[in-house]
DRENDO-1510 file (C-alpha; in Angstrom, 1 decimal, always signed):
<recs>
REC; n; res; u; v; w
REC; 1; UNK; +198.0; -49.9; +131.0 .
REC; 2; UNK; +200.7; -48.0; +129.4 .
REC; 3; UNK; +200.0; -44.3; +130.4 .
REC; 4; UNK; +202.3; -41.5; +128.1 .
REC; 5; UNK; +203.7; -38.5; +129.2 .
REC; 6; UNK; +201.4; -36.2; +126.5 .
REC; 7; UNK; +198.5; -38.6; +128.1 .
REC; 8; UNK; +196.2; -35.7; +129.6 .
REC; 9; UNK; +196.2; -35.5; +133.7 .
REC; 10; UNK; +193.3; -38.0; +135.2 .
REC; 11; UNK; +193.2; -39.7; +137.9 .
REC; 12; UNK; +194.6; -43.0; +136.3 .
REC; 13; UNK; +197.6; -41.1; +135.4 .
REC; 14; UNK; +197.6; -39.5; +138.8 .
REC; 15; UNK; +197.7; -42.8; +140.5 .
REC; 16; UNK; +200.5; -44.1; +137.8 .
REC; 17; UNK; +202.7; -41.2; +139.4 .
REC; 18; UNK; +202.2; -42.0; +143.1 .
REC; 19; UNK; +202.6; -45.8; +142.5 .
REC; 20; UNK; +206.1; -44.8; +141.2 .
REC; 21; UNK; +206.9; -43.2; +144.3 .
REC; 22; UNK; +206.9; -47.1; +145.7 .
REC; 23; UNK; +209.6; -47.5; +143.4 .
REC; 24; UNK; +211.9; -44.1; +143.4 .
REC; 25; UNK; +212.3; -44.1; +147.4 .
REC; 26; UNK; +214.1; -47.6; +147.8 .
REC; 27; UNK; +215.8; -46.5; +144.2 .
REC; 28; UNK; +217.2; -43.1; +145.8 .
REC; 29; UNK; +218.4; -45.0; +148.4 .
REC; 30; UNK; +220.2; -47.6; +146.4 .
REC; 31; UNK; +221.9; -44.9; +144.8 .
REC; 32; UNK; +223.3; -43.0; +147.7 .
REC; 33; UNK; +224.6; -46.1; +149.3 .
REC; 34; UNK; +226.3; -47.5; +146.2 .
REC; 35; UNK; +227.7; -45.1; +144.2 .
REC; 36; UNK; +230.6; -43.3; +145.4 .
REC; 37; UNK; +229.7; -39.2; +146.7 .
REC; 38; UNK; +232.2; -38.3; +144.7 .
REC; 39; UNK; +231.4; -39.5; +141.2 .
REC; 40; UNK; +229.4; -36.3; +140.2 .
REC; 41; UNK; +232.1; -33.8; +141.3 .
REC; 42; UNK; +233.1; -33.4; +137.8 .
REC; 43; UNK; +229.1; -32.0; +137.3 .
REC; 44; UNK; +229.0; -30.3; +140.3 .
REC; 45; UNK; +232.5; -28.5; +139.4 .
REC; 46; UNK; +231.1; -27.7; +135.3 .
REC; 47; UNK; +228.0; -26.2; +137.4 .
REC; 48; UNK; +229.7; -23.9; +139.6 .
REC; 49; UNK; +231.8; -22.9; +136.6 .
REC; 50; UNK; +228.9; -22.1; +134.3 .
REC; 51; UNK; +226.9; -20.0; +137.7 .
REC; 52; UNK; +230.2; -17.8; +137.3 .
REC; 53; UNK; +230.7; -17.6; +133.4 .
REC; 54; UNK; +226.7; -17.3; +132.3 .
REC; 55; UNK; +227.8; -20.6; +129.8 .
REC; 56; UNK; +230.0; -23.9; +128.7 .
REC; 57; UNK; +233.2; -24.0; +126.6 .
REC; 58; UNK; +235.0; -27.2; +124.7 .
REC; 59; UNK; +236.2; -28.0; +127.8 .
REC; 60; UNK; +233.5; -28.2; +130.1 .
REC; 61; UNK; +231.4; -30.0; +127.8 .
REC; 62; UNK; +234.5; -32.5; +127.5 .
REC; 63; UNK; +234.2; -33.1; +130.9 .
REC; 64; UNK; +230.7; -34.0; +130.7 .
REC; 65; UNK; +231.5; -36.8; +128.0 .
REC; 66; UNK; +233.4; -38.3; +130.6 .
REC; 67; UNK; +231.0; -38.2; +133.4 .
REC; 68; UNK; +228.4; -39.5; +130.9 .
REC; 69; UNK; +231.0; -42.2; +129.8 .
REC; 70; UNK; +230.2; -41.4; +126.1 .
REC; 71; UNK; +232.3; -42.4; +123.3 .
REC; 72; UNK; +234.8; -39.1; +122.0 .
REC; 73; UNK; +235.8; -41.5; +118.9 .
REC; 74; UNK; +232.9; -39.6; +116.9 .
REC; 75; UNK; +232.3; -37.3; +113.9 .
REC; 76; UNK; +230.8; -34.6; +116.3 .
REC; 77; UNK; +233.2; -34.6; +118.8 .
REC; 78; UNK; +236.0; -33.2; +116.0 .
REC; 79; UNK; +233.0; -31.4; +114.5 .
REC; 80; UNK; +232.5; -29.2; +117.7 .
REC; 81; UNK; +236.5; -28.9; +119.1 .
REC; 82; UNK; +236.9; -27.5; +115.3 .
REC; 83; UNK; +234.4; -24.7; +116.4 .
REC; 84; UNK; +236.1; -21.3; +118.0 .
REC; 85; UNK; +235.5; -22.0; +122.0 .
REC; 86; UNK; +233.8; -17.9; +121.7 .
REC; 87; UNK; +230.8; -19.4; +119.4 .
REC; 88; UNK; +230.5; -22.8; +121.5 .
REC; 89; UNK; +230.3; -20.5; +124.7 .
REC; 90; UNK; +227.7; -18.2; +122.9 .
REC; 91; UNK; +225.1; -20.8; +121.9 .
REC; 92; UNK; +225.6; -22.2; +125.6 .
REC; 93; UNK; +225.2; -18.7; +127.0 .
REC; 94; UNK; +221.7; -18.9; +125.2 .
REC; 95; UNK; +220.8; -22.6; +126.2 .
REC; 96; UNK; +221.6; -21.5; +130.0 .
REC; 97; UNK; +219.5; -18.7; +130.3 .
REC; 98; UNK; +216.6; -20.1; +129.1 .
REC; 99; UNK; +217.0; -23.2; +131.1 .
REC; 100; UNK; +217.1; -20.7; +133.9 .
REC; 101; UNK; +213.7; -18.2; +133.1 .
REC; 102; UNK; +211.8; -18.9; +136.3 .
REC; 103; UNK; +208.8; -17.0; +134.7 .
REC; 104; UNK; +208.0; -19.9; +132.5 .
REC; 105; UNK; +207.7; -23.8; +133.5 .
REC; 106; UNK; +210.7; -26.4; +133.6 .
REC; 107; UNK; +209.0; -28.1; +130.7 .
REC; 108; UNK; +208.9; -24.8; +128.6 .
REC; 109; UNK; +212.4; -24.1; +129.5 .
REC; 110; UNK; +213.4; -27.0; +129.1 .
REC; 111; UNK; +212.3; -27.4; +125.4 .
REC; 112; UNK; +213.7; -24.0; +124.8 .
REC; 113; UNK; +217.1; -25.0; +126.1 .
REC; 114; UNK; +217.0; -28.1; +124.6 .
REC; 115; UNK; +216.5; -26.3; +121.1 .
REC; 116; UNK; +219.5; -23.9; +121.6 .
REC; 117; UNK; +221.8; -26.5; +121.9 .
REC; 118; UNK; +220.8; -28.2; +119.2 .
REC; 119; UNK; +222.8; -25.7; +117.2 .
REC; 120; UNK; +226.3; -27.4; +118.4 .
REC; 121; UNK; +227.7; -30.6; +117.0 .
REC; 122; UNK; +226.6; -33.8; +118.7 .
REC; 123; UNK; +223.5; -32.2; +120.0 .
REC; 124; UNK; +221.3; -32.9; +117.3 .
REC; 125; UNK; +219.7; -35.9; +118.2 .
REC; 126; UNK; +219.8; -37.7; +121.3 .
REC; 127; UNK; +219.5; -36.1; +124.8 .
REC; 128; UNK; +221.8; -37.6; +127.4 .
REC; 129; UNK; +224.6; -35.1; +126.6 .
REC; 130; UNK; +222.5; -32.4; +126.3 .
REC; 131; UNK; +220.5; -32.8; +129.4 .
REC; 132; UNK; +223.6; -33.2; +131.3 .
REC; 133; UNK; +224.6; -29.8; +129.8 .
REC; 134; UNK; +221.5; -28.3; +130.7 .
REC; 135; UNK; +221.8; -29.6; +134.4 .
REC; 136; UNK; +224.8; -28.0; +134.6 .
REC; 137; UNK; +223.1; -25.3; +133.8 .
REC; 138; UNK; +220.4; -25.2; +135.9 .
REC; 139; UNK; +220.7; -27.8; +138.7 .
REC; 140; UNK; +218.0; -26.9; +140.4 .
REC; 141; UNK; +215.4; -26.8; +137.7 .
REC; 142; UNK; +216.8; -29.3; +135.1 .
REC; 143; UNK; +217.7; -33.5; +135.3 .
REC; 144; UNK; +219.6; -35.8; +133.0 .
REC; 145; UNK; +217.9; -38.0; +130.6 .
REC; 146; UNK; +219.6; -41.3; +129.1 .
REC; 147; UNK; +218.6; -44.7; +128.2 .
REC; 148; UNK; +218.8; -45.9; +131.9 .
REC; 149; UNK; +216.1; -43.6; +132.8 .
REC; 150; UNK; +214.6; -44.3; +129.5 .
REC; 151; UNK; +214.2; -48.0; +130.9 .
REC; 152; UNK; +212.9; -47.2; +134.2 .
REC; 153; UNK; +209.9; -45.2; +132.8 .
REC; 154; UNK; +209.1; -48.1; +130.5 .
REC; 155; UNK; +209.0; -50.3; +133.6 .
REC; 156; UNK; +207.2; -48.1; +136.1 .
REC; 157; UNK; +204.8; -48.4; +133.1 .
REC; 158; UNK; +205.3; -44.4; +131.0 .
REC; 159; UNK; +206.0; -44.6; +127.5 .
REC; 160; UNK; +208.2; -41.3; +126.6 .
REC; 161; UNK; +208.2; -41.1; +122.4 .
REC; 162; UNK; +211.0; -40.6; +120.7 .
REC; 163; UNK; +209.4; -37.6; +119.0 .
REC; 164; UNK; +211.0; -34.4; +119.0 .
REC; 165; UNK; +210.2; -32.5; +121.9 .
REC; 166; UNK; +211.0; -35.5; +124.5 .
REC; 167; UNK; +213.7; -33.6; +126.7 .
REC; 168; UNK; +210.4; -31.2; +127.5 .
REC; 169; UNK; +208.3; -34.1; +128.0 .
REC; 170; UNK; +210.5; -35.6; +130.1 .
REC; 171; UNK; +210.6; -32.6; +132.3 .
REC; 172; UNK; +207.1; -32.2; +132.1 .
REC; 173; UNK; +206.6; -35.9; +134.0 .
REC; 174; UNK; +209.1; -34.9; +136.7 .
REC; 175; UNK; +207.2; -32.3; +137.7 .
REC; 176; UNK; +203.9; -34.5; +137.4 .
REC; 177; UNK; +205.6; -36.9; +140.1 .
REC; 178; UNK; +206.8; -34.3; +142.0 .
REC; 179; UNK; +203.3; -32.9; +141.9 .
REC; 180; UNK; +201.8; -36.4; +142.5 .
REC; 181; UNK; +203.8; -37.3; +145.5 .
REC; 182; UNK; +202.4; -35.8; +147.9 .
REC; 183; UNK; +204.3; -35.9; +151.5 .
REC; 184; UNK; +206.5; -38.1; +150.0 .
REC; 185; UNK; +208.1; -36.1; +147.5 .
REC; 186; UNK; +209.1; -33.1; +150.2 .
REC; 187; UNK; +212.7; -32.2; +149.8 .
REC; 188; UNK; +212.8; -34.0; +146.3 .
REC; 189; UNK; +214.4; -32.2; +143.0 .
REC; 190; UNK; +214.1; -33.2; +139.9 .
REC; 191; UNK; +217.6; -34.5; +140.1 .
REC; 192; UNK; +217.0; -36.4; +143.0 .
REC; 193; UNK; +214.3; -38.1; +140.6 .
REC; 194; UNK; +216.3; -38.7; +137.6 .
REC; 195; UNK; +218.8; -40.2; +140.2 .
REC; 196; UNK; +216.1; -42.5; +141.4 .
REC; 197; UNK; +215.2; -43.4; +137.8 .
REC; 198; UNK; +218.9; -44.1; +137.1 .
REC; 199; UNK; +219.2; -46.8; +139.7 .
REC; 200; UNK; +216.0; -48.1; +138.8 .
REC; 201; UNK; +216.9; -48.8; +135.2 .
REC; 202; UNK; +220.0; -49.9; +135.4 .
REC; 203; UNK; +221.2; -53.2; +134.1 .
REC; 204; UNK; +223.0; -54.9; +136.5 .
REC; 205; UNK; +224.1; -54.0; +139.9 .
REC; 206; UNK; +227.0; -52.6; +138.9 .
REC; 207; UNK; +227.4; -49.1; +141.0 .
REC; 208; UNK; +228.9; -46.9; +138.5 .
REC; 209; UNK; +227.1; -43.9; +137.1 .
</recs>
């Protein structure tokens, strides 16, 4: 049975999340050995930059598009490097310290972060670039979302909607399986679970992130 992430906790759904841990251990694993320990310098670099400067400019978000491999051929992308770098790095200013309020959950901040951003070009709809932002962010407390991941829920058997709201309800499941995991999630992050997911979703063996 299908279970979905606004499904309310029960037991069923409890035993959903630990059966996925079968899954995400071997998949971690996959992805350490495959891909290369440097492809995610370029996030790790934009996340040391935004710990220093409180936000992201044209730049760093450019730098993201690459490590997400997305298209820059777009309306938004002239949209948003037609914006003065000062209001880009205000909104993002916004985004990352809400993303970063450890007095509410990850879910809550993400949402809240995930509405901020919204305000920029390209971050209207969809939520690969924008979690990616938001992990660079936050790191320790946020995890990117795209249609890899998208695929791997669908197969570990969670249906996340398309409805608005789904970076927070993505968030929200991660910290189910965390919670869920028992002596088996011990030393996992969120990212470490997105990275699982990745892997897990991908369509071909192909070790390229």
């Amino acid at each position: 049975m299908k279970m979905t992430t606004e499904t309310p906790g029960g037991d069923e759904f409890a035993a959903l999340c630990r059966q996925a841990w079968d899954t995400l251990i071997p998949a971690r694993a996959g992805y350490l050995a495959n891909v290369s320990p440097h492809y995610d310098e370029v996030l790790h670099d934009v996340a040391q930059r935004t710990e220093h400067t409180g936000g992201l400019g044209k730049t760093d978000i450019a730098a993201l598009v690459v490590w997400k491999r997305l298209s820059a051929q777009t309306r938004w992308v002239t949209d948003l490097m037609s914006l003065p770098d000062t209001h880009v790095r205000a909104v993002t200013e916004r985004a990352v310290t809400a993303v970063r309020d450890t007095t509410l959950t990850r879910s809550q901040d993400a949402r809240a972060g995930r509405g901020i951003i919204a305000e920029l070009p390209g971050f209207h709809t969809g939520d690969a670039l924008a979690s990616a932002v938001l992990t660079a962010a936050a790191p320790q407390r946020m995890a990117v979302y795209d249609r890899r991941v998208q695929h791997a829920l669908d197969t570990l058997g969670f249906t996340l909607t398309r409805a608005p709201g789904r970076y927070g309800r993505y968030m929200q499941l991660l910290d189910d399986l965390l919670k869920h995991g028992g002596a088996r999630a011990d030393g996992w992050t969120a990212r470490d679970i997105d990275a699982a997911l990745y892997w897990t979703g991908r369509p071909d063996p192909a070790p390229s992130r």
